[in-house]
C-alpha positions in Angstrom: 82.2 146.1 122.2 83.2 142.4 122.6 80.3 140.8 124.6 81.0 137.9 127.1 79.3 134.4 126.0 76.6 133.2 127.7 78.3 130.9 129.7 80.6 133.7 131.1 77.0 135.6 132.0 75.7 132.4 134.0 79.1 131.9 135.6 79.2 135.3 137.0 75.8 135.6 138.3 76.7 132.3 139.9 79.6 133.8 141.4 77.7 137.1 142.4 75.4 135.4 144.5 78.2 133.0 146.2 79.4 136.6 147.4 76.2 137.4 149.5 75.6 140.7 148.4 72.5 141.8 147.4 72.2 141.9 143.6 70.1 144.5 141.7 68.2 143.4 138.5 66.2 146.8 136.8 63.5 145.5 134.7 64.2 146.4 130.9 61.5 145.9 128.2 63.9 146.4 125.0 67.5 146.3 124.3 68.2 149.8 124.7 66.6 150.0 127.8 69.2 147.2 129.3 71.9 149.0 127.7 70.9 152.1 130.5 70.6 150.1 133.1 74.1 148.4 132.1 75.9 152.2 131.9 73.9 153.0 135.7 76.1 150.2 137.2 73.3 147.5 138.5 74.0 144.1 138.7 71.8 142.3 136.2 68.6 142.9 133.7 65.0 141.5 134.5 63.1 140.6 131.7 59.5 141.3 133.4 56.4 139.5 131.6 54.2 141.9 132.3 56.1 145.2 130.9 57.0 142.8 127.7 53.2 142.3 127.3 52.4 145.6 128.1 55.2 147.0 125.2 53.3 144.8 123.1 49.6 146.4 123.9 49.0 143.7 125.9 47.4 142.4 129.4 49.5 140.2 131.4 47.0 137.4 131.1 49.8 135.0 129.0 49.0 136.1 125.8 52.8 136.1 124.7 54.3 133.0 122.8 57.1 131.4 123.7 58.4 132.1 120.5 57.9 136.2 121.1 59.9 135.9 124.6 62.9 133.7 122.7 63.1 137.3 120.3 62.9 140.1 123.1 65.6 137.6 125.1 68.4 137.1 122.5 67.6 141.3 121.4 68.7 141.8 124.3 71.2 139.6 125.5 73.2 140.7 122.7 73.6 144.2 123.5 74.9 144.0 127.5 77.5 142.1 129.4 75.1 141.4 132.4 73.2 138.6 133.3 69.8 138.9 132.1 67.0 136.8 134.4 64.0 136.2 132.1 60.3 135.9 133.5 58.9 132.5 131.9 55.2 132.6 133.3 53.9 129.1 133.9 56.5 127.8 131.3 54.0 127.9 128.5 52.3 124.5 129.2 53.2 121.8 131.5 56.6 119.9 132.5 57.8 118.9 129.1 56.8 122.8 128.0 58.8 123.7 131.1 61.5 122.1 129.5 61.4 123.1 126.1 61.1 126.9 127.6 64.6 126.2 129.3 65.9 125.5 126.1 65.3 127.8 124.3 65.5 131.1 126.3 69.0 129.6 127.7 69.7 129.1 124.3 68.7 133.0 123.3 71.5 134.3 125.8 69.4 134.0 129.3 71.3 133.5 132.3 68.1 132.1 134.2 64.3 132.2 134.5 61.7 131.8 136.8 58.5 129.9 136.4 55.5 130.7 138.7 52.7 128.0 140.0 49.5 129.8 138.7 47.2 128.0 136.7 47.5 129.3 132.8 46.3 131.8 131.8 48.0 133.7 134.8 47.0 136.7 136.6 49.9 139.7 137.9 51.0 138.4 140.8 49.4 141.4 142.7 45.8 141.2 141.7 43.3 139.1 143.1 41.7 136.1 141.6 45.0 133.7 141.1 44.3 130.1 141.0 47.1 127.7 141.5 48.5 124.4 140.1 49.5 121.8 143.0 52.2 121.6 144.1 53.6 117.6 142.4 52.4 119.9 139.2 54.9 122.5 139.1 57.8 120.3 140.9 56.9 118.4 137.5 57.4 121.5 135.9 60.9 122.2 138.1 62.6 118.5 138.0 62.1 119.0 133.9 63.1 122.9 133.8 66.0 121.2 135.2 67.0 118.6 133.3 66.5 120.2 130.6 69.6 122.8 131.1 72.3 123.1 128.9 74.7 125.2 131.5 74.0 123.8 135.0 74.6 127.4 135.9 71.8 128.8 134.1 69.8 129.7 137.1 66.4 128.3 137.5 64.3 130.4 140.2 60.7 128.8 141.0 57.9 132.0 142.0 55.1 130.7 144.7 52.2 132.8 144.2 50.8 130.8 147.2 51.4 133.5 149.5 47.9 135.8 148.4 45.9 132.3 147.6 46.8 129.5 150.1 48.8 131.7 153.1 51.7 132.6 154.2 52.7 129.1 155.7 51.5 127.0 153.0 53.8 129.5 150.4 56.8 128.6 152.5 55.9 124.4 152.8 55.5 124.5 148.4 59.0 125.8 147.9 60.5 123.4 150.1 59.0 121.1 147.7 60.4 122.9 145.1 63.8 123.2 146.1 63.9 119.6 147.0 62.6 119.4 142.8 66.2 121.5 141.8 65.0 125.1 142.1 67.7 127.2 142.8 66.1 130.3 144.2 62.6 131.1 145.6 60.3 133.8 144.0 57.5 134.6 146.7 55.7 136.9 145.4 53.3 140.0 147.0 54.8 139.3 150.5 53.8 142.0 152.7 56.1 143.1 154.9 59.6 143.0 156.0 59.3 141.0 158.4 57.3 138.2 156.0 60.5 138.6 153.7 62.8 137.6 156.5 61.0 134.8 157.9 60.9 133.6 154.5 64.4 134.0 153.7 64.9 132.4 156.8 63.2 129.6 156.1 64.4 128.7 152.5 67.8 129.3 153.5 70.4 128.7 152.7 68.3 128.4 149.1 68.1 132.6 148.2 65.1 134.5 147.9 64.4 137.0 145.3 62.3 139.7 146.2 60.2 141.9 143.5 59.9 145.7 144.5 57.2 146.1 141.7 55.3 150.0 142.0 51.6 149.8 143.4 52.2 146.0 144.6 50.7 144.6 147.6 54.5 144.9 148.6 55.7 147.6 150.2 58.9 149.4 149.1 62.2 148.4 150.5 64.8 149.7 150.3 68.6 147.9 149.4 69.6 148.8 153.4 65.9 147.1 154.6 66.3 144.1 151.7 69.6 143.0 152.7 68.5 143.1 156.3 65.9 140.4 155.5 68.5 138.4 154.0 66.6 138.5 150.5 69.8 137.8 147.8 68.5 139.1 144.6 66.1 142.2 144.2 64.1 142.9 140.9 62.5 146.2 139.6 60.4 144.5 136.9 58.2 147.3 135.3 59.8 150.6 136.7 61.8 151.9 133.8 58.5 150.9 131.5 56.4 153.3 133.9 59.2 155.9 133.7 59.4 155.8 130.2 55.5 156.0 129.7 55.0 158.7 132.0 58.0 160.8 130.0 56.4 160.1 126.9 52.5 160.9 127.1 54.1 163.8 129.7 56.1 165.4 126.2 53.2 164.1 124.0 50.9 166.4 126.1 53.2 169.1 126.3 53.7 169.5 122.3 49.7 169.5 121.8 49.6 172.0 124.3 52.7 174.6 122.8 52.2 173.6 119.4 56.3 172.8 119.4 59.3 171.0 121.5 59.9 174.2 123.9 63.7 174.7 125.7 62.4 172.9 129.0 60.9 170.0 127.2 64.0 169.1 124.9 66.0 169.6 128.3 64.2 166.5 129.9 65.2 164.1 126.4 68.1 162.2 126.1 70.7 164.2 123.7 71.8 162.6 120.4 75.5 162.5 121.6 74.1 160.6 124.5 72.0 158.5 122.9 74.9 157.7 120.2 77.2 156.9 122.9 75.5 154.4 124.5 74.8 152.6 121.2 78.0 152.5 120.1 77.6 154.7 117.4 81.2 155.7 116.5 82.3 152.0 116.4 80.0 151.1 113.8 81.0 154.2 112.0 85.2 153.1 112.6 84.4 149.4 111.6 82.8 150.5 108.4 85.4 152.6 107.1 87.9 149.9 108.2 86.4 147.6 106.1 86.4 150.4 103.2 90.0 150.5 103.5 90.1 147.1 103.3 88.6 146.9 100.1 90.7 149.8 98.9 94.0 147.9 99.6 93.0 144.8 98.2 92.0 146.7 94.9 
């Protein structure tokens, strides 16, 4: 499969959102999990901090390097022709961190990130105890993000966390802030309602707002018909096909203990190989080997 560069990625998420539609990023936490949500028809991939850390056996307290997020980013920006969004933290440091996170993860095959104005180490956005950075601090962090772009359509999305810490109005008055500092979409995260999405949206417009549809949230559920009435642009799944997985996994674990064996009805519930092959590609590495065997044959 011949993969589109990055700069075709950016450009089409670009163009996406010019169209007004609401777009549909599925959280992946490894290549092969992007490659699904590619083949299901969405829109886009969400690289979510927390189910990266989690993959890795660890909290979402910022433990991951910037140097870990580059890896998981190019893995799997090199397997899918969709724009892949990439969740940044607090930009591993301050502005001129900021900067140097741009470049690399646009550099790895991202088509944008978001940072997030929580002091380090951060908390999940829905759990209590967040403390903040003010506001000149992360349009610091924003006016070097930007700069600091390679492709000025590599998308640069600045999260408040302000709405669970400072209030709802105060969330709203940083992001103007940080718009004004060259964001390019809003992230308000653990908004509570519908109508606190809307007024939001309304209020950032025509900047778009990005709304996270995270399980067990302080947000409640939407769905696409009740996002796009809100006027949110962009909506993310960050950790579901991590909890899906999981579940499926200590679910079959569980079941084997129990039987002794894989029975009929659990194998039914797995992914078949021909399935699995197909959506790797399988056959084509096996036709590009032996068309480089007869290469070597001919020039023998």
């Amino acid at each position: 499969m011949i993969l589109k560069s990055a700069a075709e990625k950016c450009a089409a998420l670009r163009a996406a959102l010019n169209t007004g539609k609401l777009l549909r990023f599925p959280g992946a936490f490894m290549p092969l999990a992007a490659m699904a949500v590619e083949e299901a028809g969405y829109d886009g991939i969400y690289l979510s901090g927390g189910a990266f850390s989690a993959s890795l056996g660890l909290p979402d307290i910022g433990l991951t390097t910037l140097s870990e997020l580059t890896t998981i980013t190019a893995q799997i920006a090199r397997v899918t022709n969709l724009p892949l969004i990439v969740d940044a933290d607090t930009g591993f440091g301050g502005a001129i961190n900021a900067a140097r996170t741009v470049i690399e993860l646009e550099a790895a095959g991202a088509s944008g990130l978001h940072l997030e104005d929580q002091q380090h180490p951060k908390r999940c956005g829905h759990l209590e105890g967040k403390e903040l950075i003010s506001t000149e601090e992360m349009c610091q962090k924003i006016r070097a993000a930007a700069a600091a772009r390679h492709d000025k359509n590599f998308l640069l999305i600045a999260r408040t966390d302000a709405a669970g810490v400072e209030g709802f109005d105060a969330a709203v008055a940083r992001t103007q802030h940080y718009i004004a500092a060259g964001a390019d979409m809003i992230f308000a995260e653990a908004l509570i309602s519908a109508a606190e999405f809307k007024t939001f949206a309304a209020a950032i417009a025509p900047t778009p707002l990005l709304a996270n549809m995270t399980e067990f949230g302080k947000s409640p559920v939407l769905s696409v018909d009740e996002l796009t009435a809100t006027g949110a642009r962009l909506v993310i799944y960050p950790v579901t096909t991590l909890r899906l997985a999981m579940q499926s996994i200590i679910h079959g674990l569980n079941h084997i203990k129990m039987h002794g064996k894989q029975t009929d009805g659990l194998i039914g519930e797995m992914q078949p190989r021909t399935d699995l092959y197909g959506m790797i590609h399988y056959q084509d590495y096996v036709d590009f080997d032996a068309s480089l065997a007869n290469d070597q044959v001919k020039t023998k």
